[in-house]
Backbone bond lengths (Angstrom), bond angles and torsions (degrees), N, CA, C in turn:
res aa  C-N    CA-C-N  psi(-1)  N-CA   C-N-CA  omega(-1)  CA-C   N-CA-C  phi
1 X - - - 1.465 - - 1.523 109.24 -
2 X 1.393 126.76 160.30 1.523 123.24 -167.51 1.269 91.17 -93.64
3 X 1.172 97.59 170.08 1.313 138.54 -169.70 1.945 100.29 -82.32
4 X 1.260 114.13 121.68 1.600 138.91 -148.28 1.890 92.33 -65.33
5 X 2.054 98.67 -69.12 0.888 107.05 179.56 1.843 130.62 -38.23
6 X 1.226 92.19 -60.28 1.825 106.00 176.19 1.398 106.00 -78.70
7 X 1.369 138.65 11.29 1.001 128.70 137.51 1.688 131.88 -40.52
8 X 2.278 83.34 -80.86 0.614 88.56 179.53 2.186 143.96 -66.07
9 X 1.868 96.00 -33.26 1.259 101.01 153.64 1.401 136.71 -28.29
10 X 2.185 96.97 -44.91 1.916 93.20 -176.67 1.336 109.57 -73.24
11 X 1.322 134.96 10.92 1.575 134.64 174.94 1.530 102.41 -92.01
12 X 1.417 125.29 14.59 1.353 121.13 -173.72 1.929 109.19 -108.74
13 X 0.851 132.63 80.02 1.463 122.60 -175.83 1.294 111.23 -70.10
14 X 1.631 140.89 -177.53 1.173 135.60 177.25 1.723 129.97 -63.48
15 X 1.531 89.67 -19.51 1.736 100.69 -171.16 1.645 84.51 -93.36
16 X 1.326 139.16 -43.85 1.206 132.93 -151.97 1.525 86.36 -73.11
17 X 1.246 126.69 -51.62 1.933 122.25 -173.79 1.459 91.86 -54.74
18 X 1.184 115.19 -88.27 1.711 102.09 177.76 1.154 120.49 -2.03
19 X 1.065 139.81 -50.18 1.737 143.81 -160.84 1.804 98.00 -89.04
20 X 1.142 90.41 -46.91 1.926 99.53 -159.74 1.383 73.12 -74.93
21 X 1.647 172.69 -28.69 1.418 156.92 -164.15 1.330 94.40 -78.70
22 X 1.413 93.78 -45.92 1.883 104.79 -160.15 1.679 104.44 -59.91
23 X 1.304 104.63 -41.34 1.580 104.34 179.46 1.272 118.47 -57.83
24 X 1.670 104.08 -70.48 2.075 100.63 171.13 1.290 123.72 -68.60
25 X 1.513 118.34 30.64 1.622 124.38 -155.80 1.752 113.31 5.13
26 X 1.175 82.25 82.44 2.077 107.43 168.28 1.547 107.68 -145.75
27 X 1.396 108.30 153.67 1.280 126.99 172.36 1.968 104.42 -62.49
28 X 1.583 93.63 135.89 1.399 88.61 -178.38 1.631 131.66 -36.23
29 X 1.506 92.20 -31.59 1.611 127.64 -172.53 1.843 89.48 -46.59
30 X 1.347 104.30 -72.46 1.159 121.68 -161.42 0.947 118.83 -62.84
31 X 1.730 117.20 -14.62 1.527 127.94 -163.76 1.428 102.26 -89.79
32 X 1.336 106.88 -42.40 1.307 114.62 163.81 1.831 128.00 -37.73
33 X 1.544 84.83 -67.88 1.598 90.90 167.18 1.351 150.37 -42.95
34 X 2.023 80.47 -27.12 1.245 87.52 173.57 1.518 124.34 -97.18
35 X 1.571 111.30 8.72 1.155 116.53 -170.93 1.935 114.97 -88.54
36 X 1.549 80.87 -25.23 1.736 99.76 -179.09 1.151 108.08 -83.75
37 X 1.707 115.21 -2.79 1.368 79.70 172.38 1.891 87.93 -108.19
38 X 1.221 126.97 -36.87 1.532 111.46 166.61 1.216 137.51 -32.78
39 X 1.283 127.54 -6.39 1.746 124.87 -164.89 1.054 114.57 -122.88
40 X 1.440 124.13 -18.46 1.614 122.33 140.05 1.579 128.47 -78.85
41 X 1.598 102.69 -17.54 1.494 118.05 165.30 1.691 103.96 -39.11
42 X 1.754 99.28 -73.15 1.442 119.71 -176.33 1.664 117.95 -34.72
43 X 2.270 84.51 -60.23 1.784 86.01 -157.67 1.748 108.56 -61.31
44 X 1.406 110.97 -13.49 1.761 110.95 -168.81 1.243 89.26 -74.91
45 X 1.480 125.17 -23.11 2.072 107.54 -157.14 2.376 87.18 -92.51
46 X 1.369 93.87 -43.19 1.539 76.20 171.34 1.220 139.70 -47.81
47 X 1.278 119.42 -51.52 1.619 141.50 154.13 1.351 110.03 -29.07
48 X 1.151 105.24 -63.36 1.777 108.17 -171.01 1.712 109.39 -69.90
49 X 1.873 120.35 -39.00 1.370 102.85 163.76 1.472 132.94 -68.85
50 X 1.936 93.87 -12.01 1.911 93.35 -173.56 1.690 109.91 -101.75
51 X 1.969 112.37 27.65 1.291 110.03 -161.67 1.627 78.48 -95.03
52 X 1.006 126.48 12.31 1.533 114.89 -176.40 1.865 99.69 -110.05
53 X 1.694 94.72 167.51 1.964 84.68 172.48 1.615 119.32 -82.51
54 X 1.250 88.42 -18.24 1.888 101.88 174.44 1.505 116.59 -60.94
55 X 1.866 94.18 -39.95 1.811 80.32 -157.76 1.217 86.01 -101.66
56 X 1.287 130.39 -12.58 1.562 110.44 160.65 1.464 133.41 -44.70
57 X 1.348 100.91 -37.80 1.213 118.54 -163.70 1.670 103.20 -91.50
58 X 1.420 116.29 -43.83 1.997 111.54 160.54 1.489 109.54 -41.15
59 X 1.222 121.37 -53.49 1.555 146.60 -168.55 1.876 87.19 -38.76
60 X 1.071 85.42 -84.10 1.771 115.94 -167.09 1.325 105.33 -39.84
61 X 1.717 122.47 -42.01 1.171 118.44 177.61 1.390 107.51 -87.03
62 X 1.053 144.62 -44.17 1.451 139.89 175.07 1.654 111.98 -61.17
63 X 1.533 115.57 -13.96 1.418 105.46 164.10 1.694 114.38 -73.20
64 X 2.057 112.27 -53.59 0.938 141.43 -117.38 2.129 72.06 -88.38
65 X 1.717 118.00 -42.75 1.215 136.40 174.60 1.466 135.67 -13.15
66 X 2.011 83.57 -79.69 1.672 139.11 179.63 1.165 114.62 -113.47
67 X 1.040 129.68 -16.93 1.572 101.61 -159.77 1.831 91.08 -147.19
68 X 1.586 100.03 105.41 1.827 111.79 178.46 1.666 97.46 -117.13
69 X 1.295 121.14 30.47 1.506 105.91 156.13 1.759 87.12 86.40
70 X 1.367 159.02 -43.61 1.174 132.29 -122.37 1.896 96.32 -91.94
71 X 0.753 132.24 -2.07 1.987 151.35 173.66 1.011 91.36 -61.29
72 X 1.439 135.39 -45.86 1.517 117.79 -155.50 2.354 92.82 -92.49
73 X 0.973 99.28 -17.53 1.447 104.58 -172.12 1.468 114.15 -72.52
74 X 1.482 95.45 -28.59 1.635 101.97 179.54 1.848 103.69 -125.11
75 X 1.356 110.18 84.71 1.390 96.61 -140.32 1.850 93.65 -95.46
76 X 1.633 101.45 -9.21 1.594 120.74 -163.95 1.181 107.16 -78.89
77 X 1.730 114.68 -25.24 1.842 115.91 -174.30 1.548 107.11 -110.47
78 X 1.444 116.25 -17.57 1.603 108.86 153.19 1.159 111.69 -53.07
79 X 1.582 122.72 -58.71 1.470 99.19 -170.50 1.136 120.21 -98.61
80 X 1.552 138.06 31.40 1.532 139.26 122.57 1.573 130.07 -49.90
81 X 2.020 95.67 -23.75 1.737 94.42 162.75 1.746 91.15 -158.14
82 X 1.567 99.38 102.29 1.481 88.57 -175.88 1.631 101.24 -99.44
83 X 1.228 124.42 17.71 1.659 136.85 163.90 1.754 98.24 -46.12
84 X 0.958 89.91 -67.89 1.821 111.10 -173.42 2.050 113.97 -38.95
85 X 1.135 91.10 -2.78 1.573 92.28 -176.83 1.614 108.72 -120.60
86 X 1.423 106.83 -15.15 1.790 95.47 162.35 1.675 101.65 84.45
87 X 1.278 111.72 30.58 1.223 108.61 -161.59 1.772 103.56 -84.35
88 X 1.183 102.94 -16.94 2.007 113.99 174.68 1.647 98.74 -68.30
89 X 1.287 130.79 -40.07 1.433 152.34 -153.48 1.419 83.79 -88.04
90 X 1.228 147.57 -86.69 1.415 156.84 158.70 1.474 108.64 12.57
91 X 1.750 94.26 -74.99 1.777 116.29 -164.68 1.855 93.54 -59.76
92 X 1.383 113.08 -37.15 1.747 111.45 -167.74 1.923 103.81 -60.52
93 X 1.435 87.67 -39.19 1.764 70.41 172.48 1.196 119.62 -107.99
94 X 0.874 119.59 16.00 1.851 114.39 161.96 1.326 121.66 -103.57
95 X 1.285 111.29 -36.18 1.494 109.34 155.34 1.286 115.04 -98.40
96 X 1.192 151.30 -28.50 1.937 126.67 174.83 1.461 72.01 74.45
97 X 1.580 91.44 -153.35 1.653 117.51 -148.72 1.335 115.66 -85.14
98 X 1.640 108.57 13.87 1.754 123.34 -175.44 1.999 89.17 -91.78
99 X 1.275 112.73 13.95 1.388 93.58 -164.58 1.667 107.18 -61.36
100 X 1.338 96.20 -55.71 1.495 103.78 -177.47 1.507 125.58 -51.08
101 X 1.156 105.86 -57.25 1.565 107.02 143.26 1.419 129.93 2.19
102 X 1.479 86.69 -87.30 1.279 101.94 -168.26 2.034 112.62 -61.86
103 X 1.701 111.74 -22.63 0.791 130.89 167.20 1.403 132.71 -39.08
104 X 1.514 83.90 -53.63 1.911 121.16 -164.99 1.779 85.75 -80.57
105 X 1.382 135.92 -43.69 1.222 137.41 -167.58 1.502 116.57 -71.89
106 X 1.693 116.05 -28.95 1.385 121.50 160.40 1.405 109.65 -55.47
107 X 1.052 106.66 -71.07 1.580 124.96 -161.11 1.335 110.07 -44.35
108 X 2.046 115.06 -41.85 1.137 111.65 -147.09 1.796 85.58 -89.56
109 X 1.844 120.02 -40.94 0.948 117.53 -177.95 1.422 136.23 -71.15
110 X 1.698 110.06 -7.59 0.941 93.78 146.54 1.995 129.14 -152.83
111 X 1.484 111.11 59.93 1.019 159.46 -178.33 1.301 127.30 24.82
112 X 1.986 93.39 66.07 1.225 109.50 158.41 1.310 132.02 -145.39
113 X 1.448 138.46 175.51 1.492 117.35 -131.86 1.157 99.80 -69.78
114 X 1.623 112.88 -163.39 1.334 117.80 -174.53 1.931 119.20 -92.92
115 X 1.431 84.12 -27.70 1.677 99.44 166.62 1.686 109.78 -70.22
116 X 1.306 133.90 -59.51 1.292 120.49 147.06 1.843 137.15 -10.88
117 X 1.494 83.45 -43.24 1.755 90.91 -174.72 1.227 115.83 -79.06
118 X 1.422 90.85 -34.67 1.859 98.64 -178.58 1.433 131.17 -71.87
119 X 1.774 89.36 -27.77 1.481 74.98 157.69 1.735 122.29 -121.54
120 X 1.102 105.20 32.34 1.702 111.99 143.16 1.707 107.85 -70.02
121 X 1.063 116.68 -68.71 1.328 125.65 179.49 1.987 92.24 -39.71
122 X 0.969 109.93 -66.66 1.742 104.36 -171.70 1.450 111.93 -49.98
123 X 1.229 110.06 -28.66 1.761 108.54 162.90 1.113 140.26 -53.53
124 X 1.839 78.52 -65.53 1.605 96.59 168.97 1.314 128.90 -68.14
125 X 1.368 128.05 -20.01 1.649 117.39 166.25 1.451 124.79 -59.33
126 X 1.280 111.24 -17.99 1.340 103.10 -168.21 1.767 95.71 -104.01
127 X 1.411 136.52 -39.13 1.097 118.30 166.48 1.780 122.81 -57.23
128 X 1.058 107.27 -10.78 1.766 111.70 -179.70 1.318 94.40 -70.21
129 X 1.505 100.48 -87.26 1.934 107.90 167.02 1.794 126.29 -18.96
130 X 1.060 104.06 -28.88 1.651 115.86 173.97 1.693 117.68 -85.60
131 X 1.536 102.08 -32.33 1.424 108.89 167.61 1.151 103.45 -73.07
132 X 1.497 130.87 -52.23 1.625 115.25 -175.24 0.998 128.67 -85.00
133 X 1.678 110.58 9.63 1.619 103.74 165.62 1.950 94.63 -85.44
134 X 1.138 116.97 -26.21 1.490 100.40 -165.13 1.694 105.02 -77.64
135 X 1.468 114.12 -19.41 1.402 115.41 -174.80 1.537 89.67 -75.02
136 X 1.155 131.04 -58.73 1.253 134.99 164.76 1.506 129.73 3.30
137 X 1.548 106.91 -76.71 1.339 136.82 -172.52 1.281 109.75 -69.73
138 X 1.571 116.63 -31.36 1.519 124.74 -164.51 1.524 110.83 -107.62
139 X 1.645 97.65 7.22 1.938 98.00 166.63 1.485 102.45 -153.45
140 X 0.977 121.24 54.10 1.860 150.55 -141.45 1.978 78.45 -73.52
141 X 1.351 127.72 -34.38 1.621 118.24 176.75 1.717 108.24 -70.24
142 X 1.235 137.12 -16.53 1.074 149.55 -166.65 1.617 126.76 -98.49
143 X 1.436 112.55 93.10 1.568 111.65 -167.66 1.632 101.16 -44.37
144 X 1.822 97.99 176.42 1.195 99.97 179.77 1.876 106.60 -93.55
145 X 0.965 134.36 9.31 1.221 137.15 -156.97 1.848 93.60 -103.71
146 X 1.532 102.40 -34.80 1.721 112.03 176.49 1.745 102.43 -86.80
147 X 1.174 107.85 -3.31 1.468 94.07 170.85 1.505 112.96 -84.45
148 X 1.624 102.87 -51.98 1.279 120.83 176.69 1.295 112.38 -40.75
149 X 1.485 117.35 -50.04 1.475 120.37 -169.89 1.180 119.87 -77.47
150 X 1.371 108.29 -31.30 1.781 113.04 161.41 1.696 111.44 -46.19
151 X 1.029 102.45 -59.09 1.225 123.49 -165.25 1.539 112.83 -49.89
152 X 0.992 112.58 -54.72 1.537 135.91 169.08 1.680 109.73 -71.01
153 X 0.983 112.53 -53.21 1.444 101.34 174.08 1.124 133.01 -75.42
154 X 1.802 107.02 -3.28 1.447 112.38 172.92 1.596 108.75 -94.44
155 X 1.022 127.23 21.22 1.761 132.57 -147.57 1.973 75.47 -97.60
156 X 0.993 91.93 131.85 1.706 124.05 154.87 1.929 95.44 -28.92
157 X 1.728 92.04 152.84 1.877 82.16 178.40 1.480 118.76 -92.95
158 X 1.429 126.77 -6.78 1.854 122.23 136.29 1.308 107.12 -39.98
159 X 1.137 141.38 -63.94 1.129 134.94 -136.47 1.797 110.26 -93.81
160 X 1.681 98.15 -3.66 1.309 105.21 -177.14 1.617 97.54 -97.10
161 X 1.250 100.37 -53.12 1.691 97.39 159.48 1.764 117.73 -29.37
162 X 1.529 107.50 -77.46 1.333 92.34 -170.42 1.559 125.11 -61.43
163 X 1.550 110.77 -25.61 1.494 109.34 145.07 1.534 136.75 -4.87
164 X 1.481 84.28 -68.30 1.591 95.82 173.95 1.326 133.32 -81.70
165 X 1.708 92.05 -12.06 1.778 95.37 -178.01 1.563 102.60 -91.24
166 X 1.335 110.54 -27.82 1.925 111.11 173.53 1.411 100.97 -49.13
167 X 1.931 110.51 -74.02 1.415 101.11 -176.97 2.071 126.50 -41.75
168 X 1.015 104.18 -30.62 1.557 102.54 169.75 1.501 118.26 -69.53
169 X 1.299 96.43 -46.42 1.561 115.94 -165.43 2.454 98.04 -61.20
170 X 1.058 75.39 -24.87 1.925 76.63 -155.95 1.770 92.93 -61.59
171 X 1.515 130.73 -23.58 1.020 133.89 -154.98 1.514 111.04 -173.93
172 X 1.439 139.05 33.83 1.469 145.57 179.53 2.036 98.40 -27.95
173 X 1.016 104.10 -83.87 1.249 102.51 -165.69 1.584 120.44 -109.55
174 X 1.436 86.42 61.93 1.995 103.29 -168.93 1.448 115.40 14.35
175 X 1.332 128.56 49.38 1.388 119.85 166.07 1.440 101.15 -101.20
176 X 1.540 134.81 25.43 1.393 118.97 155.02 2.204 95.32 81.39
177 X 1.164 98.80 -9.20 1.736 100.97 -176.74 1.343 98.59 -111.65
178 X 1.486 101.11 144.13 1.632 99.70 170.40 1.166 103.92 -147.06
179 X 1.391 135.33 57.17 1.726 154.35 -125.95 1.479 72.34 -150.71
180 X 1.758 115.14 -80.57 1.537 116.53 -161.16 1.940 110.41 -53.29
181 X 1.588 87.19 -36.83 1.746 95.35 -166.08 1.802 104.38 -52.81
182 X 1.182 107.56 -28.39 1.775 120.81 -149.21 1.924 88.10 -90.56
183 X 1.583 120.96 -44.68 0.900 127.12 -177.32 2.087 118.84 -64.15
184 X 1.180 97.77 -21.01 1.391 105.64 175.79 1.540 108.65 -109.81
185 X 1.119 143.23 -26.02 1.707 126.04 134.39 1.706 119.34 -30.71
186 X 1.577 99.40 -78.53 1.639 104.02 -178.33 1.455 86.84 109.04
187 X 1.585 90.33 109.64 1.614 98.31 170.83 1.661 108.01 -67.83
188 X 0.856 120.14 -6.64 2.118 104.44 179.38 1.737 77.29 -80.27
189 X 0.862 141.20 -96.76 1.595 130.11 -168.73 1.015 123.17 7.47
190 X 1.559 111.48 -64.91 1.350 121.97 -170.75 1.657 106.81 -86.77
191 X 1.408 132.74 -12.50 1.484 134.13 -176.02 1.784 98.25 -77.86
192 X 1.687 99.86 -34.41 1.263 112.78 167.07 1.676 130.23 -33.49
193 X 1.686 94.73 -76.93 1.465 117.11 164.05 1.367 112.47 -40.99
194 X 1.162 159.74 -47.15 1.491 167.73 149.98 1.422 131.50 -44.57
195 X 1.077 108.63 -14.99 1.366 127.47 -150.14 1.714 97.10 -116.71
196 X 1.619 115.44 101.96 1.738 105.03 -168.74 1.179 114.93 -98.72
């Protein structure tokens, strides 16, 4: 199965980065950057709520609900109003109280503000969710927890790396902070990892 990230990126053409810059006011360049590092941000916090049978099963219905893939088809008028997709509503239940976090971890990893990050992250939840309703629909015998894991386990071996450094990074030494965690990596490291 392909690779999640460069999936989703190849749905980005030059006018569509333009727009997605224009939204978190960043250079497309940057908009980009900041997306690579958001979309494994996401898929690790999905994984970890759908490793249960509960949140698998919320997951599945809030895909099976809202989200049939057609966002990524019209990908030029989502982000002329990406309000319209609930993507703040999204981030509240997939991250809970890692939001900021996870916030502070865009920004810091790949170095731009924090208002910027947030709403990359507000983008990006709802195109993730749109990819897995279409992976969804198109292997309808296949839980979503085997999609996820495909998905992730097919990721390039950088990308399995940074995998593992998100999951550390979201919470190193469970104090709910990940300010210190980000400071003992070294964001040039991690701007590194992202950066192709």
């Amino acid at each position: 199965m392909e690779n999640l990230l460069e999936s989703l990126l190849s749905n980005f053409d030059n006018n569509s980065l333009q727009e997605l810059g224009k939204q978190a006011n960043l250079s497309p360049k940057q908009a980009k950057g900041a997306m690579e590092s958001a979309i494994p941000l996401l898929m690790s916090a999905l994984s970890k709520n759908s490793s249960t049978e509960e949140g698998a099963t919320q997951l599945q219905n809030a895909i099976n609900r809202d989200h049939d893939g057609s966002i990524l088809d019209n990908l030029g008028g989502f982000l002329q109003n990406p309000q319209m997709a609930n993507g703040a509503g999204i981030l509240r239940h997939v991250l809970g109280n890692k939001q900021n976090n996870a916030t502070a971890y865009v920004s810091k990893s790949s170095g731009v503000s924090t208002s910027s990050a947030a709403k990359i992250l507000e983008i990006a939840a709802p195109m993730i969710m749109g990819f897995l309703g279409k992976k969804s629909s198109s292997n309808q015998s296949t839980g979503i927890n085997d999609i996820l894991g495909s998905l992730l386990s097919s990721s390039t071996k950088p990308s399995k790396k940074n995998q593992s450094i998100i999951t550390k990074l979201l919470d190193q030494d469970g104090d709910g902070d990940i300010m210190d965690d980000i400071s003992k990596i070294g964001t040039s490291f991690l701007g590194r990892l992202f950066k192709k």
